[in-house]
C-alpha atoms as one frame of an Amber mdcrd trajectory, in Angstrom:
protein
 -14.334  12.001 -17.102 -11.743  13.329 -19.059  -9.814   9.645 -20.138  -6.289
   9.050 -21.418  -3.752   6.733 -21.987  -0.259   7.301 -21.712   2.492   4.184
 -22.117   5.643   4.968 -20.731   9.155   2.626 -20.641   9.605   0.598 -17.086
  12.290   0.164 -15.168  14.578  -3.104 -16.006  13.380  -3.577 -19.645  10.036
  -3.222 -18.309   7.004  -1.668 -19.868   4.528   0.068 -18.056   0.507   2.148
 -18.452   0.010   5.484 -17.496  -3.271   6.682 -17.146  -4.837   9.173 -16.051
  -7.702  11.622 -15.717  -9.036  14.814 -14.682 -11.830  15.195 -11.676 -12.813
  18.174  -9.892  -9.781  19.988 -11.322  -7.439  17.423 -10.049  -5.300  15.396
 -12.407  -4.799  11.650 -11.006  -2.609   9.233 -12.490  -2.521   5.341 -12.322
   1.203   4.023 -12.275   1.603   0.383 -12.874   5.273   0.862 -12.988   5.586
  -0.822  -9.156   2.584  -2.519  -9.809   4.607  -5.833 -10.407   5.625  -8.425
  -8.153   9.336  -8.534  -6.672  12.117  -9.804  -8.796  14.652 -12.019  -6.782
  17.194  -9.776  -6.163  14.763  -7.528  -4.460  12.873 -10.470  -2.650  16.644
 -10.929  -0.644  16.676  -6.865  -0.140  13.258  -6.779   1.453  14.486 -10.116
   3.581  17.488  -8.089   5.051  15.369  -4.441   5.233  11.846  -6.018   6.790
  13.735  -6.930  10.380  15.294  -3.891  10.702  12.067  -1.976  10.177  10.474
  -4.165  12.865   8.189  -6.252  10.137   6.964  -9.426  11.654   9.046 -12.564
   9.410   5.868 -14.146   9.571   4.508 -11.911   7.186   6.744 -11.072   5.056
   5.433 -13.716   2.452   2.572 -11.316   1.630   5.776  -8.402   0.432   7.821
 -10.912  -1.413   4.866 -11.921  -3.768   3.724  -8.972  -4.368  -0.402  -7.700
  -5.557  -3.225 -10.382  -6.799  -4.767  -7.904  -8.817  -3.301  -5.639 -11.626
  -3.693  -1.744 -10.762  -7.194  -1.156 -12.336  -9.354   1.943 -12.491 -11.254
   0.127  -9.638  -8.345   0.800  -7.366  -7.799   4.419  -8.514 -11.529   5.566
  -8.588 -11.507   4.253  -4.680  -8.753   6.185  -4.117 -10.143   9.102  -6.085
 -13.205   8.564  -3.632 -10.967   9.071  -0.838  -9.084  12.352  -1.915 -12.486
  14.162  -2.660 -13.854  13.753   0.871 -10.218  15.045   2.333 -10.468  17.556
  -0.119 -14.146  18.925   0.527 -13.452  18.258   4.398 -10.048  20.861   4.085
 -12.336  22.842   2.314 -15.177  23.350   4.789 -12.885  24.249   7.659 -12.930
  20.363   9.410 -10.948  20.481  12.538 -10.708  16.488  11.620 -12.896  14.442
   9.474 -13.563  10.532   9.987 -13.944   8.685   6.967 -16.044   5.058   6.556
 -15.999   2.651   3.910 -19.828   1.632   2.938 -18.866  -1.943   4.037 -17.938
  -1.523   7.355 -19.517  -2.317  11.008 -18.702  -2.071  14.488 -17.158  -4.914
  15.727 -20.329  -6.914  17.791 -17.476  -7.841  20.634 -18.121  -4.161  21.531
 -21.640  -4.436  21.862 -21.049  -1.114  20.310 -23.677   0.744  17.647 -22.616
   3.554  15.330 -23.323   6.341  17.425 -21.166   4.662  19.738 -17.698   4.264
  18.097 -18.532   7.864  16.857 -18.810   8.963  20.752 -15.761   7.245  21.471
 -14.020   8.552  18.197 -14.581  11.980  19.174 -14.014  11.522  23.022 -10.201
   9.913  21.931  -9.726  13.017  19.702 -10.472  15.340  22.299  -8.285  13.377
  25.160  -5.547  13.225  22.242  -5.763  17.289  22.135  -6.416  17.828  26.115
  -2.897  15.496  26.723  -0.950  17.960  23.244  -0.860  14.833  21.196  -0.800
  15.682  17.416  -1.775  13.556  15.149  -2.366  12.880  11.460  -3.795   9.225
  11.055  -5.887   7.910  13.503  -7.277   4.120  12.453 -10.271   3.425  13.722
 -10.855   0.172  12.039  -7.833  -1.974  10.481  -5.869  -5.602   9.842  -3.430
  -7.002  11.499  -0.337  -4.914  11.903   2.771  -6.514  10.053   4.995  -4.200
  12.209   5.494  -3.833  15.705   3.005  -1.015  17.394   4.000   1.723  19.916
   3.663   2.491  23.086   0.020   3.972  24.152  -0.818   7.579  23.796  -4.625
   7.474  25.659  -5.756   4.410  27.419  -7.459   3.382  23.956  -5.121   4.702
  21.234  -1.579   3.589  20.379   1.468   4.573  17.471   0.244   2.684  14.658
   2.363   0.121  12.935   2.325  -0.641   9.434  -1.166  -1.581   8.747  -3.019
  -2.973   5.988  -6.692  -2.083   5.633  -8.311   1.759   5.546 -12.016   0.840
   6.192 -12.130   3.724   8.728 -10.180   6.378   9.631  -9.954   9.886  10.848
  -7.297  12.732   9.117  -6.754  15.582  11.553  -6.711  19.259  10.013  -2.867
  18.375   9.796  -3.048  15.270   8.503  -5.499  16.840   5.925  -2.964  19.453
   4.786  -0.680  17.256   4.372  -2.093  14.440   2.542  -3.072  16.943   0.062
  -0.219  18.604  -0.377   1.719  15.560  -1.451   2.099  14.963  -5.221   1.162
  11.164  -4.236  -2.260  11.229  -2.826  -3.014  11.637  -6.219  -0.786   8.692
  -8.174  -1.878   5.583  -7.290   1.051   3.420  -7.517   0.021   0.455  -5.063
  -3.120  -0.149  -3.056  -3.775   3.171  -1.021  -4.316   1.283   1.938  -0.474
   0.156   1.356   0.967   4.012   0.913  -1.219   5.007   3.962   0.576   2.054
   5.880   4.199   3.048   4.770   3.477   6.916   5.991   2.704   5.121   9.503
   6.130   3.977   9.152   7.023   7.444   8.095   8.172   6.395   4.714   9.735
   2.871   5.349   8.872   0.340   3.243  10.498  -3.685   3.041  10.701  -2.477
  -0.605  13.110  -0.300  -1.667  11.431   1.325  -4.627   8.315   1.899  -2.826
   9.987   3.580   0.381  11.873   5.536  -2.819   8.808   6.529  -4.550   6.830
   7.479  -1.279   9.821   9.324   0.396  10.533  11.493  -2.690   6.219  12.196
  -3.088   5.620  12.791  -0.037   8.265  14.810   1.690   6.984  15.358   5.030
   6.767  11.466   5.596   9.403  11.455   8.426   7.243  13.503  10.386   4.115
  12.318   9.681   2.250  10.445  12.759  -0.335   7.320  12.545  -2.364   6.165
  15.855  -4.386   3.693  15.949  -7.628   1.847  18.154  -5.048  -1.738  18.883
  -5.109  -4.890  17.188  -8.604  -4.668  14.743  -9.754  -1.280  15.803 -13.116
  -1.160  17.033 -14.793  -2.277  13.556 -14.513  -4.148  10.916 -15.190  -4.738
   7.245 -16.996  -7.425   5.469 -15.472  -9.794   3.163 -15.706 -12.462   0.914
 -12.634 -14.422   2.110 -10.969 -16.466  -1.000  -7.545 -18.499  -1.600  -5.548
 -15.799  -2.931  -2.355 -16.373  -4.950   0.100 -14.405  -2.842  -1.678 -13.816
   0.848  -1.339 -10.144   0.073  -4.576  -9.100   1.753  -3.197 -11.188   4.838
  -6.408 -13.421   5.405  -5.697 -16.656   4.262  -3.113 -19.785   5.276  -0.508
 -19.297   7.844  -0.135 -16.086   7.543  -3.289 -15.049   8.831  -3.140 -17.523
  11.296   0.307 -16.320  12.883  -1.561 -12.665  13.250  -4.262 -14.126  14.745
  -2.179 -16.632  17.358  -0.097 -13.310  18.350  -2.506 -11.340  18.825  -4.975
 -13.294  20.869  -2.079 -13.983  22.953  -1.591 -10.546  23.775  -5.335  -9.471
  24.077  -4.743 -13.105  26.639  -2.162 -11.303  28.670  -3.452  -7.787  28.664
């Protein structure tokens, strides 16, 4: 890989990397520049924007302190990872690709193997086509959702929320096109599984310069559509849970706790 370093001034008397490189013929560029945790005046925006977004209070700790990690080439080579496949599936014609992290299994509730949650993968897609439903996102596996989820589309898929995690996932031919299109699939300027999360919400985001940045790098984000398999999808990914500084992954301390009371209360009542 071609590597580079560019520094470039930050916003507020900040100082910020650049860096990028070129793979495949594709230039992608790590920004730190909203890499950095909240400053107070934004930690009171997000308060007032979250609720009217529909973001559950309970986890809006995990916003207001912002990342545990600095943006590293780790994160950018996984999203680099991710871009290729959509790029090579757009490539080869793929009505709609499906996309697994090397970490992840069906959820044993299920009683469910891999060639199972690819039959029923592939059965939603074609009910979600039969019924006219388009689609871009489709989470098959995922965390909690910090926002409130729509209404059903099939008996097994719903509107997605904003949801943290991308362990599995399918693009449509749509959602493809349009990911690629957009300057920002290839800028990583927060966790990927972050920017995927704010297009559910078609560009909202408790932060202001993060719904800023997406909105103006992706402009077809108001009409772009994430569904989802409810609650954790129908698998998960392995972890190495950890006290974090911030809860920003969402699995530690009350915060994780408050996802999991709500939503085994629903799955109760269902």
């Amino acid at each position: 890989m071609d590597l580079s370093w560019v520094e470039r001034p930050g916003g507020q008397g900040r100082r910020h990397f650049e860096r990028e490189v070129y793979y495949n013929g594709q230039r992608y560029v790590a920004d730190q520049s909203l890499w950095h945790a909240p400053s107070r005046n934004e930690q009171l925006a997000m308060a007032q924007l979250a609720p009217q977004y529909g973001f559950f209070k309970e986890q809006l700790p995990a916003f207001l302190k912002g990342e545990d990690e600095d943006c590293s080439w780790g994160y950018t080579g996984c999203q680099i990872a991710h871009v290729e496949a959509w790029r090579a599936a757009l490539k080869e014609g793929a009505e709609w690709l499906m996309l697994s992290e090397d970490d992840v299994l069906p959820i044993p509730l299920f009683g469910m193997d891999w060639a199972d949650v690819w039959g029923v993968v592939a059965q939603q897609v074609q009910d979600l086509r039969a019924r006219g439903e388009e689609w871009d996102l489709l989470y098959v596996g995922k965390g909690s959702a910090t926002s409130a989820e729509g209404p059903f589309v099939t008996p097994l898929v719903i509107e997605a929320g904003y949801n943290l995690k991308m362990h599995c996932y399918c693009l449509s031919r749509r959602g493809l096109s349009r990911m690629l299109s957009a300057e920002l699939s290839y800028m990583s300027i927060r966790p990927q599984d972050e920017i995927l999360a704010a297009l559910s919400k078609r560009g909202r985001h408790p932060r202001v310069c993060v719904a800023e940045r997406v909105q103006r790098c992706f402009p077809t984000c108001d009409e772009f559509r994430a569904l989802a398999f409810p609650f954790w999808g129908i698998v998960f990914q392995l972890q190495s849970f950890r006290s974090l500084r911030s809860s920003s992954h969402l699995c530690n301390e009350e915060v994780a706790e408050s996802a999991i009371h709500r939503e085994g209360a629903l799955a109760g009542g269902a």
